[in-house]
C-alpha positions as CSV (number, residue, x, y, z in Angstrom):
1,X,73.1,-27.3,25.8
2,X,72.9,-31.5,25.8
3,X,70.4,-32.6,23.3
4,X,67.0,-33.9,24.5
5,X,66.1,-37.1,23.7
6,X,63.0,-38.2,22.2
7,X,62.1,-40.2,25.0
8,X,63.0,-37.2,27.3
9,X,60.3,-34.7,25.2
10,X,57.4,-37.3,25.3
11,X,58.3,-37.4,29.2
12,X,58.1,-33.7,29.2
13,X,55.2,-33.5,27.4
14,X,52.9,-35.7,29.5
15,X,54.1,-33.4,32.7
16,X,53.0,-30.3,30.5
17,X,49.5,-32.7,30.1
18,X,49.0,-33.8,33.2
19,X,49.8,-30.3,34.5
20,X,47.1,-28.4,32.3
21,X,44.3,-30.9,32.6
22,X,44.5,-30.2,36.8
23,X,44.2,-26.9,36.6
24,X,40.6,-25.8,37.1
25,X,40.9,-23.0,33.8
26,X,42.3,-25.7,31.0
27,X,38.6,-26.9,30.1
28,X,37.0,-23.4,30.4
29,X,40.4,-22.0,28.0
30,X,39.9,-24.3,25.3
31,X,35.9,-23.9,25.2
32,X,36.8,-20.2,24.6
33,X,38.8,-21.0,21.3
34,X,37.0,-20.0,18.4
35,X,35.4,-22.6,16.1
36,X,36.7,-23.5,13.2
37,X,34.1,-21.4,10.9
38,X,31.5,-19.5,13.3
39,X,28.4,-21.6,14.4
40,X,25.9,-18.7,14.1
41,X,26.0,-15.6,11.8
42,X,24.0,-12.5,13.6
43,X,23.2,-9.7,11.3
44,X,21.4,-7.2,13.3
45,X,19.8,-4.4,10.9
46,X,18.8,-0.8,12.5
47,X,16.2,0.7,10.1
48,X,17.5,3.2,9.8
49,X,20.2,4.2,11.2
50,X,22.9,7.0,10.3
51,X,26.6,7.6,11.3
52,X,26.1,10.6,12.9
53,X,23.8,9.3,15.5
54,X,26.2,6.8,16.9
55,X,28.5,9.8,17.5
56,X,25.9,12.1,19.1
57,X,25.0,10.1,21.4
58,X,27.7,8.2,22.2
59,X,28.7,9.4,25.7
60,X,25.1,8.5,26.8
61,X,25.4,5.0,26.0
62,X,26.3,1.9,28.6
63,X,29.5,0.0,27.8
64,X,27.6,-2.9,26.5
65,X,25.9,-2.4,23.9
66,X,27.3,0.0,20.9
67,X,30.5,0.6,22.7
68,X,31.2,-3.2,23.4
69,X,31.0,-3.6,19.7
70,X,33.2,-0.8,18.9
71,X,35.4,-1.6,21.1
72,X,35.7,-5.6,21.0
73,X,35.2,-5.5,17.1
74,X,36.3,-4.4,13.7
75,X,34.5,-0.8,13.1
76,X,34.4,0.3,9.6
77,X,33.7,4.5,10.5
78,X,33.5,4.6,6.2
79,X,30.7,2.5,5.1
80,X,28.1,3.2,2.7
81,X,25.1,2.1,-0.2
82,X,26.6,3.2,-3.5
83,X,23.3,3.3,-5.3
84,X,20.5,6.7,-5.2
85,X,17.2,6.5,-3.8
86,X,18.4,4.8,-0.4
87,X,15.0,3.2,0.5
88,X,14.9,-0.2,3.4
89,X,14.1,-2.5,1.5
90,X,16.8,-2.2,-1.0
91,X,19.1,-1.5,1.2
92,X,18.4,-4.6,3.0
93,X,18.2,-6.6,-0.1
94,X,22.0,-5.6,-0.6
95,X,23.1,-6.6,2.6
96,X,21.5,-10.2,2.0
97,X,22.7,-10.3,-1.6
98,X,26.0,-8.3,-2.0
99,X,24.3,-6.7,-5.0
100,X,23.0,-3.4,-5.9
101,X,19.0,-3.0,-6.8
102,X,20.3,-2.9,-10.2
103,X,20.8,-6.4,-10.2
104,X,18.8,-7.9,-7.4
105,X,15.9,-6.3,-8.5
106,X,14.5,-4.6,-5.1
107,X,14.7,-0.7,-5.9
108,X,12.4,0.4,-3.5
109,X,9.8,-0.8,-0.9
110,X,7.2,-0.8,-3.9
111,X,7.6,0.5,-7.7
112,X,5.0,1.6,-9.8
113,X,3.4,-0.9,-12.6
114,X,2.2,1.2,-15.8
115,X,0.5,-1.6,-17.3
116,X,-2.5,-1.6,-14.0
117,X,-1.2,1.7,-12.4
118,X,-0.9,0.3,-9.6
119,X,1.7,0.3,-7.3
120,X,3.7,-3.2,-6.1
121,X,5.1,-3.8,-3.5
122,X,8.4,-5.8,-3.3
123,X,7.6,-8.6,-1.3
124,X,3.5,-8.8,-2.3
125,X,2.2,-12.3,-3.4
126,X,-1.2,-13.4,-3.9
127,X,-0.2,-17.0,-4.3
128,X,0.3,-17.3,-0.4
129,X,-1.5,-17.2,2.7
130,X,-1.3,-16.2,6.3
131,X,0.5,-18.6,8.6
132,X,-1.1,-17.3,12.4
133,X,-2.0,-13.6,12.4
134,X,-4.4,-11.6,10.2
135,X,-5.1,-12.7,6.1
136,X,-3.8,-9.4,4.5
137,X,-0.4,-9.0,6.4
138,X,0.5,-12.5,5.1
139,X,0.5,-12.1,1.7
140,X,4.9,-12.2,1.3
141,X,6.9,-14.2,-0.4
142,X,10.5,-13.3,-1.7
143,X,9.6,-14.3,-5.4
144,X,10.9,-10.5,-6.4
145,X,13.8,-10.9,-5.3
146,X,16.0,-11.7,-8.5
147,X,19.0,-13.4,-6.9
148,X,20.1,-15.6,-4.0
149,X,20.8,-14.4,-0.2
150,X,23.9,-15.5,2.0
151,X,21.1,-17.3,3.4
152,X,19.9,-19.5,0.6
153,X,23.7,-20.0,0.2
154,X,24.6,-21.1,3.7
155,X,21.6,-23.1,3.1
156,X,22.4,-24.6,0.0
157,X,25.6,-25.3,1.0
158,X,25.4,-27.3,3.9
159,X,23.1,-29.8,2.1
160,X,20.4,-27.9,4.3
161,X,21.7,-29.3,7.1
162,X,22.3,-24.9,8.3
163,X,19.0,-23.4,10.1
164,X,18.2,-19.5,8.4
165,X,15.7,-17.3,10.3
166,X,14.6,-13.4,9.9
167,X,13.0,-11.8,12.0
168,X,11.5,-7.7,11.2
169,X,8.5,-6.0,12.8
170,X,7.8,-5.2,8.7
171,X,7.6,-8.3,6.5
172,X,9.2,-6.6,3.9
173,X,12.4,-6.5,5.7
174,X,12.3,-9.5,7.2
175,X,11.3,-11.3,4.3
176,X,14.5,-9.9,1.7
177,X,16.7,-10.4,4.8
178,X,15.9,-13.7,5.2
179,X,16.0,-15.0,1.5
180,X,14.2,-17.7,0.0
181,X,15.2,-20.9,1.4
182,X,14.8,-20.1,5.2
183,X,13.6,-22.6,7.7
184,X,11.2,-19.7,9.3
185,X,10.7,-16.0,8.3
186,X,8.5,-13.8,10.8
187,X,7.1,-10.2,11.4
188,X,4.3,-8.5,13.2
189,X,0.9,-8.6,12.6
190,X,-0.7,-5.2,13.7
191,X,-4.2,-6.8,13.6
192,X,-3.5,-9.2,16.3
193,X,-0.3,-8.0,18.2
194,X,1.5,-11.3,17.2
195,X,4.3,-12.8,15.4
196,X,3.1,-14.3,12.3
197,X,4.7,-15.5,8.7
198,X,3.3,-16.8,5.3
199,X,2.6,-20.3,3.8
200,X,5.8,-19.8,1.6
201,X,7.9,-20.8,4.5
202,X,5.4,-23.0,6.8
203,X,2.2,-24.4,7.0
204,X,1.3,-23.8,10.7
205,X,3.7,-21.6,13.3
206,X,5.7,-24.0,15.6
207,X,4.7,-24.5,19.0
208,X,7.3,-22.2,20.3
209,X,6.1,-19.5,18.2
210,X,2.3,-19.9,19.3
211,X,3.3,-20.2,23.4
212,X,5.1,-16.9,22.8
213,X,2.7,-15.3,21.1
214,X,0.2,-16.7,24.1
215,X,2.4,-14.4,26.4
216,X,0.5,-11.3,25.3
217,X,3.7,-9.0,25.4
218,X,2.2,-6.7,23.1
219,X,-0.7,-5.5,25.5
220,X,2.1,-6.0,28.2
221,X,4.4,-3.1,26.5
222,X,1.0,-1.4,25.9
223,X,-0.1,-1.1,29.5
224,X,3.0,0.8,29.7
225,X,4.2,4.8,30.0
226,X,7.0,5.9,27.6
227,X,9.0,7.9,29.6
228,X,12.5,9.4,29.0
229,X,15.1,7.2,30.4
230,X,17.5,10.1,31.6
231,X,16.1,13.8,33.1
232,X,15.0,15.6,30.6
233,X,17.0,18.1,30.6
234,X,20.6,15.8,29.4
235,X,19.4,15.5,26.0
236,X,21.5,17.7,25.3
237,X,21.9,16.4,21.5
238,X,18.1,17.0,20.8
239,X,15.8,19.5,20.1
240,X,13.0,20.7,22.5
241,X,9.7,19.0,22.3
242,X,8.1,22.4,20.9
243,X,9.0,21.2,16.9
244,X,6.6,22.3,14.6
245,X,7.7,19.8,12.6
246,X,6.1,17.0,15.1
247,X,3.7,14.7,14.3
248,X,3.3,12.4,17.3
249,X,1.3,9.3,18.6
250,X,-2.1,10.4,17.9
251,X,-1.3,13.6,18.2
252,X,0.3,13.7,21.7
253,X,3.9,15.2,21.3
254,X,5.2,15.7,24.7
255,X,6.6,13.2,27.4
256,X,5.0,10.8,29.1
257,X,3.4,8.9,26.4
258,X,0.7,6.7,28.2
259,X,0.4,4.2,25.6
260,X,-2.8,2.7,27.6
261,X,-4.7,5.4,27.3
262,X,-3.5,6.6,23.8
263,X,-3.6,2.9,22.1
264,X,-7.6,3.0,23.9
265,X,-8.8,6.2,23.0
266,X,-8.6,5.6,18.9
267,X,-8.2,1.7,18.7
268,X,-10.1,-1.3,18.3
269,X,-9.2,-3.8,20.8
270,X,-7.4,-5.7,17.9
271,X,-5.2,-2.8,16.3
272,X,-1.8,-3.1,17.8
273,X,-0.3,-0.7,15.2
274,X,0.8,1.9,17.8
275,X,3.8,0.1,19.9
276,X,5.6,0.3,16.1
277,X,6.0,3.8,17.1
278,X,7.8,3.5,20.3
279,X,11.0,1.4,21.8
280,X,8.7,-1.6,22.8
281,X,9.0,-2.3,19.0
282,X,12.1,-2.8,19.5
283,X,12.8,-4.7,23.2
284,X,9.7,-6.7,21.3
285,X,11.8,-8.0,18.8
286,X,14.6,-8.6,20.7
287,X,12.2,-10.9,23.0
288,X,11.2,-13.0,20.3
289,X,14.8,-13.1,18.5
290,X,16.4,-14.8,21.9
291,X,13.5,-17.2,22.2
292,X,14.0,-18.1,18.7
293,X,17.5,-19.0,19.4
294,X,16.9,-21.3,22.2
295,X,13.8,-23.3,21.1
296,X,15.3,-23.7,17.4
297,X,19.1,-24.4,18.9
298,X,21.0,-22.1,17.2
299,X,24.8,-22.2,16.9
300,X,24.6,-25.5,18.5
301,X,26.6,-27.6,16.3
302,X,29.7,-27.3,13.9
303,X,26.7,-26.6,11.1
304,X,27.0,-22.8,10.5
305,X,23.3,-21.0,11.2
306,X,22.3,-17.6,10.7
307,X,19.9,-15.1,12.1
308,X,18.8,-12.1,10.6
309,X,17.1,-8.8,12.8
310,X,16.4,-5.9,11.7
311,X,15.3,-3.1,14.5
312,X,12.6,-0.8,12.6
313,X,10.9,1.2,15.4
314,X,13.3,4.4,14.7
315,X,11.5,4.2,11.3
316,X,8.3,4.8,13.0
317,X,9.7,7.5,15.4
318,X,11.5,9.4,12.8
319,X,8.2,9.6,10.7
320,X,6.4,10.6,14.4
321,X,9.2,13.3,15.5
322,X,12.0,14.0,13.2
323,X,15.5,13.0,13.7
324,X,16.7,15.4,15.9
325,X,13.9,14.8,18.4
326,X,14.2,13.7,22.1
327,X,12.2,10.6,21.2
328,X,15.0,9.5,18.7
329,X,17.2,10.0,21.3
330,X,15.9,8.0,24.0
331,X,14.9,5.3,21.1
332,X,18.1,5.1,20.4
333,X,19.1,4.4,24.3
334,X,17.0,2.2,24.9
335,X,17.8,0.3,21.6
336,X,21.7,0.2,22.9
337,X,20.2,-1.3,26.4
338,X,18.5,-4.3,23.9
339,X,21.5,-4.8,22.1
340,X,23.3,-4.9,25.0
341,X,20.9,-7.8,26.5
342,X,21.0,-9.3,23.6
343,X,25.3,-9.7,22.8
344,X,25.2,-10.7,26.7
345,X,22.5,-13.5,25.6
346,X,25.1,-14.5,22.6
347,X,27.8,-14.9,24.7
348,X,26.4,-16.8,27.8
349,X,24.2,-19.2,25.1
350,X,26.3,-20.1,22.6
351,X,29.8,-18.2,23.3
352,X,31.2,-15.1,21.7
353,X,34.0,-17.2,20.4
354,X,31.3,-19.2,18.1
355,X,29.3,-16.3,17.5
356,X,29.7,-13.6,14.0
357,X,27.8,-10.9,14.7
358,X,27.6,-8.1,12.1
359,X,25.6,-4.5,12.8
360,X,24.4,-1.8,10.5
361,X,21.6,0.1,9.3
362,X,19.2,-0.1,6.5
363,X,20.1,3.4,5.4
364,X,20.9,6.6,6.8
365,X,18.6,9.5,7.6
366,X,18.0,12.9,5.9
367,X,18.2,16.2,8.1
368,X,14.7,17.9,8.5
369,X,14.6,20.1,5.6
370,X,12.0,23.1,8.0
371,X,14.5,22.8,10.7
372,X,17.8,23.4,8.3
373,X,15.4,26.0,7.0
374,X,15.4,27.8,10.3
375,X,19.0,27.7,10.4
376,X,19.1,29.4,6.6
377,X,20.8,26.7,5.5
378,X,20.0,25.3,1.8
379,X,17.0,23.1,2.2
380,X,13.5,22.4,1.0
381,X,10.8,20.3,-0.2
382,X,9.9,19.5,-3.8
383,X,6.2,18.3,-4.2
384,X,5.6,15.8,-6.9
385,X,2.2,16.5,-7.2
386,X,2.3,19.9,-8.2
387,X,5.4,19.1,-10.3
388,X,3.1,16.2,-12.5
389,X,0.4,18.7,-12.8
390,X,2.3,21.3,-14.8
391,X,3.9,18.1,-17.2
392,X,1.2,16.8,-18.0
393,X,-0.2,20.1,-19.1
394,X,2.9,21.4,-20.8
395,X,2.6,17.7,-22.6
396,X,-0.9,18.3,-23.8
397,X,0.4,21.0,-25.2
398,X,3.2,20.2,-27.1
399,X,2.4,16.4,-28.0
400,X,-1.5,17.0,-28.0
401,X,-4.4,15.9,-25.4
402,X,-3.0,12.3,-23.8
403,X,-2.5,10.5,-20.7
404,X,1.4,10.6,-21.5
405,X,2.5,10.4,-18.2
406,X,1.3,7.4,-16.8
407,X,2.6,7.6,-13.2
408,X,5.0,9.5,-10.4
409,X,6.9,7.0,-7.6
410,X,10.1,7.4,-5.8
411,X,11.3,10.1,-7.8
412,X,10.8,8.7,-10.7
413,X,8.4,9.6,-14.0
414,X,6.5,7.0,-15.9
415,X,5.3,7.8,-19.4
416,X,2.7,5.6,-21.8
417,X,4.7,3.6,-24.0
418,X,1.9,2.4,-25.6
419,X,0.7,6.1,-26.5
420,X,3.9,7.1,-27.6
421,X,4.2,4.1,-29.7
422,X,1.0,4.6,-31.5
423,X,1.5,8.6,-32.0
424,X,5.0,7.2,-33.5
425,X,6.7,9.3,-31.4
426,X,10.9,8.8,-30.2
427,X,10.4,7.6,-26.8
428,X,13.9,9.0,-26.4
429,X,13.3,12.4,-27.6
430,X,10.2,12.5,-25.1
431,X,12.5,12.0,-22.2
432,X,14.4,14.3,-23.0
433,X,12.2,17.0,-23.5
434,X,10.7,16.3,-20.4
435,X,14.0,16.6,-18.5
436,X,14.4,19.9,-19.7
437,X,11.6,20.7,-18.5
438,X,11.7,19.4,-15.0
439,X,15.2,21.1,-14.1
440,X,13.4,24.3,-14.3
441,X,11.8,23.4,-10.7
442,X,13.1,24.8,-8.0
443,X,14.7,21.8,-5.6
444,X,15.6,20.1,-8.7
445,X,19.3,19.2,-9.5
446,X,19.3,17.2,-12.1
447,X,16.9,14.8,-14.6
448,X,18.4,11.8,-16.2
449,X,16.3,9.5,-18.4
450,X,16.2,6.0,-18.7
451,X,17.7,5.4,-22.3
452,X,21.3,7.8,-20.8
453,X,21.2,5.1,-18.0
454,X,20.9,2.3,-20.0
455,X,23.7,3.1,-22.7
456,X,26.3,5.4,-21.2
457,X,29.0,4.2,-19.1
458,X,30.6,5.4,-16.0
459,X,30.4,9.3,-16.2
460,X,31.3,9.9,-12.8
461,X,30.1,9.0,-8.9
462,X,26.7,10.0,-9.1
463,X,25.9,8.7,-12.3
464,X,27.4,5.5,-11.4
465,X,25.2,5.7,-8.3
466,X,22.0,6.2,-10.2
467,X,22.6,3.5,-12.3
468,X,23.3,1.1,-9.5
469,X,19.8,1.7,-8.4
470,X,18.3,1.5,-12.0
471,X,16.6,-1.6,-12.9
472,X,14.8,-1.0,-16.8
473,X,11.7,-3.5,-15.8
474,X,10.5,-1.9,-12.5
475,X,12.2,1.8,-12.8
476,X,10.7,4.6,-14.6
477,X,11.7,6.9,-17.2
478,X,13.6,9.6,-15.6
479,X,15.0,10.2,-12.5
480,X,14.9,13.5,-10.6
481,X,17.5,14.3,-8.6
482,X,17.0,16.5,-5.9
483,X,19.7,18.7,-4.7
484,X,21.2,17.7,-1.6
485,X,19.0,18.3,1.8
486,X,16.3,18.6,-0.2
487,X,13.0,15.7,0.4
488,X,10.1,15.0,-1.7
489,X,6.8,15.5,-0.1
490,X,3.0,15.5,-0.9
491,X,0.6,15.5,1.3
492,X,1.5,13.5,4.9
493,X,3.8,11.4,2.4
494,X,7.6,11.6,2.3
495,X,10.7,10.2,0.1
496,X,12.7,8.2,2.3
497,X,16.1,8.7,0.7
498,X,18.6,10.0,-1.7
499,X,22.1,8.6,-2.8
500,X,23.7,11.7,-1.0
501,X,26.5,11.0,2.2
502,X,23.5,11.4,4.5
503,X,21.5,8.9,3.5
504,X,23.8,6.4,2.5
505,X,26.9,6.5,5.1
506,X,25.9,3.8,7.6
507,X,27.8,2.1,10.7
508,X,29.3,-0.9,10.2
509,X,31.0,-3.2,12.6
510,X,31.7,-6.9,12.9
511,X,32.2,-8.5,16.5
512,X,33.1,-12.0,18.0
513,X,34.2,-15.1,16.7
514,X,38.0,-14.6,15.1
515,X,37.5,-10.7,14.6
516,X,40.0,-8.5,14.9
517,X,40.1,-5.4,16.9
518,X,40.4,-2.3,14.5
519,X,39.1,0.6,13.3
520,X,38.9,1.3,9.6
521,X,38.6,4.4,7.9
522,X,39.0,3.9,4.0
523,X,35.9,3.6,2.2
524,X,34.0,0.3,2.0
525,X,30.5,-0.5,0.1
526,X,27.6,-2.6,1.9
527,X,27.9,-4.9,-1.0
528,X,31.4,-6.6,1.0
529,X,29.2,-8.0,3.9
530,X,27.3,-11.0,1.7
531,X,30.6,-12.4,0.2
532,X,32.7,-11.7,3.1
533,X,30.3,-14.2,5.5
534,X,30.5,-17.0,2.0
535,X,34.2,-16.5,2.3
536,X,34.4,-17.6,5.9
537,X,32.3,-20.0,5.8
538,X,34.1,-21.4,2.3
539,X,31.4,-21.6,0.3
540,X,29.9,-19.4,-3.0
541,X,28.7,-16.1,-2.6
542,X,24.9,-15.3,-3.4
543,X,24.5,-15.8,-7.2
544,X,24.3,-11.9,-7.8
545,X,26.7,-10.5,-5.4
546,X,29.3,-8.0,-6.9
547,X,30.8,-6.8,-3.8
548,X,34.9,-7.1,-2.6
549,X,35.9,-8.8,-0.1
550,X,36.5,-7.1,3.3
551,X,40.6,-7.3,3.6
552,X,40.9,-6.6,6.7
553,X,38.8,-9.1,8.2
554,X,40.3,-11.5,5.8
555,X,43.8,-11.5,7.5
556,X,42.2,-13.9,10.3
557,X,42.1,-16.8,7.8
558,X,45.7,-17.0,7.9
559,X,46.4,-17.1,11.7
């Protein structure tokens, strides 16, 4: 073959040029190539959320919603929270940090206090004030949150030249997933049936914000009848409506759900509490999340943004019906419809080759302990009240009369240090006298007490777990551990999670931008996501983040 000369290749080259730039497709194939670093971060949060749903009720979804994720992205079939005592909050505070509660500080969506006993929440401050909405739903600031967010980071970063926004119906979720140095942090006020915030972000809502809330959606969704979106009769992955285990919206527990008449018959005018408990919640959020992105132009510059959403009306319905109920179900359908709208939004706004989108869930869901009951399979529940009555009289008599037990929250025992400290008594031996006690109950698994936590090392996964979950300033002084598909419950009130597979394996999948198509099946920990986003975008993961870095996704750095 004669040699071409460099004169000949220039020459060939300007064809190839001249060529491409007349065909119609050239412009629209070189928009499509992905950014450099993604222009907008999506984390979209379903509270909660577990594995096994996704599977059940898979073959009743559309194609573009779940299954364009799973199918167009990276899906990681073995993700999970590697701490005990799953609860929201934390869980979303690990997502946002890449650090367990033992080091960002958020074990639970309140601990108790022993000094007032009192409980507090995680995200209450009395330093702030309501920005729009009603006084006491805007008392919120992050300030108990111990470390940075990949949010604060991106923020940092970029010389704050990067927009960060959350948006949750529940402040507490929106406010940990959004971090402490976003441009605008926002949840639902049930007094008023609008979008609101706190002073720690923003003085006054912007405009946007205020013409949307205008729009009156909430007594919209309210006006209308929830109704299943299939015939009845193909839920097939449910149970009937006849539960005994139902709670309901005020008490109705059959389909249709005329939300006018049910939100009139018990409501003030003002109290918009109810749509929480059904898939408007939901469709709600998504409303407000795509007006967000087009008044406050997100992804539209080579400046990386980020958006966090977290989903929380199956929170609601799961306390209303149980998890195997025909209301979860068609939640859960109607939820892949919103996603669905809202990855179509993505794309056509700012471009699914600019856009990161990462989904999960909050944490996973325990099985209904009556209905495993009435398939005589190992199950219960363990009441805490009962439990601290008989301690605190088996203290009184071994230790004398005392108020040595100071408190009960989140399966966790708080004794008076101050007591024992006067009767010059081991604080140590008292824990562990008490744990030998509490095994005896029935339900119980295991007790471990705050002094093994603090000075043993790793003595095997669900040690390690409990410890991950442990933090000495805001946890109490033994843990009880429940054996597995067993919940805590007095009263109305029920735990929210345990550190077992069901509770804390969780979908995760990654979509757009440079992602890969795969499916992964080894095990990963929710504490990747936080540095995996700082590594693409080349900048330091959130201060306290101890989580690895995704591998797999890493590979499209290098092509």
């Amino acid at each position: 073959m004669r040699h071409v000369t460099k004169t000949t290749r220039v020459f060939l080259l300007g064809i190839i040029v001249t060529f491409a730039s007349s065909w119609p497709g050239f412009s629209q194939f070189i928009k499509k190539l992905p950014s450099h670093k993604p222009r907008l971060i999506v984390t979209i949060v379903i509270d909660p959320f577990s594995f096994d749903q996704l599977n059940r009720y898979q073959d009743r979804m559309g194609k573009d919603g779940f299954k364009r994720l799973i199918n167009q992205g990276c899906f990681f079939r073995n993700a999970r929270y590697n701490y005990f005592f799953t609860e929201p909050e934390s869980g979303i505070a690990t997502l946002a940090t890449g650090a367990n509660p033992d080091i960002h500080g958020i074990t639970g969506a309140s601990w108790f206090e022993p000094l007032h006993s009192q409980e507090i929440l995680c995200t209450s401050d009395d330093q702030v004030t309501a920005t729009g909405g009603s006084y006491d739903n805007g008392l919120h600031s992050p300030q108990k949150l111990l470390t940075s967010t990949i949010g604060d980071e991106i923020r940092l970063n970029s010389r704050f030249g990067s927009k960060v926004y959350s948006v949750s119906m529940d402040p507490e979720s929106a406010v940990l997933l959004g971090g402490h140095l976003s441009n605008g942090t926002f949840w639902f006020d049930n007094v008023t049936g609008t979008w609101m915030s706190s002073s720690f972000y923003m003085d006054s809502l912007p405009e946007w914000v205020r013409k949307f809330n205008e729009k009156g959606l909430t007594d919209l969704y309210l006006q209308k009848s929830w109704e299943t979106l299939l015939p009845l009769q193909d839920y097939t992955a449910s149970l009937s409506d006849s539960s005994d285990t139902r709670r309901g919206i005020r008490n109705h527990t059959v389909f249709p759900y005329d939300l006018k008449k049910l939100s009139g018959a018990r409501r003030k005018k003002e109290n918009f509490s109810l749509i929480r408990f059904t898939p408007y919640a939901n469709t709600l959020t998504k409303d407000f999340v795509t007006n967000l992105i087009l008044e406050e132009h997100l992804g539209k510059d080579d400046t990386c943004d980020f958006l966090g959403v977290v989903f929380s009306a199956n929170r609601y319905i799961l306390k209303a019906f149980g998890p195997m109920s025909v209301e979860m179900e068609d939640a859960m359908l109607r939820l892949d419809r919103d996603i669905a709208g809202l990855l179509t939004f993505l794309d056509e706004e700012v471009g699914k080759e600019n856009v990161l989108v990462v989904l999960t869930a909050s944490r996973g869901i325990t099985p209904d302990p009556t209905y495993m009951q009435t398939l005589r399979m190992p199950s219960g529940y363990f009441n805490p009240n009962q439990a601290m009555a008989l301690l605190r009289s088996y203290m009184n008599v071994i230790y004398g009369e005392g108020k040595w037990v100071k408190g009960y929250h989140n399966h966790q025992v708080y004794l008076n240090h101050t007591l024992i400290e006067d009767a010059n008594l081991s604080l140590y031996n008292m824990q562990d006298r008490i744990a030998d006690f509490m095994i005896q109950f029935t339900g119980v698994n295991r007790v471990m007490t705050g002094h093994a936590l603090r000075e043993s090392g790793n003595a095997g996964d669900l040690f390690l777990r409990v410890q991950n979950g442990y933090f000495p300033k805001r946890s109490g002084d033994l843990f009880i551990i429940l054996d597995p598909g067993w919940k805590e419950k007095a009263g109305e009130k029920e735990s929210n999670g345990t550190g077992f597979w069901y509770d804390s394996h969780v979908p995760l999948i990654w979509y757009g931008w440079k992602i890969p198509r795969k499916v992964i099946y080894h095990p990963v920990d929710l504490t990747s996501v936080a540095p995996t986003l700082s590594f693409f975008l080349n900048i330091p993961a959130p201060n306290g983040s101890e989580g690895k870095l995704l591998e797999e996704l890493l590979e499209i750095k290098a092509k």
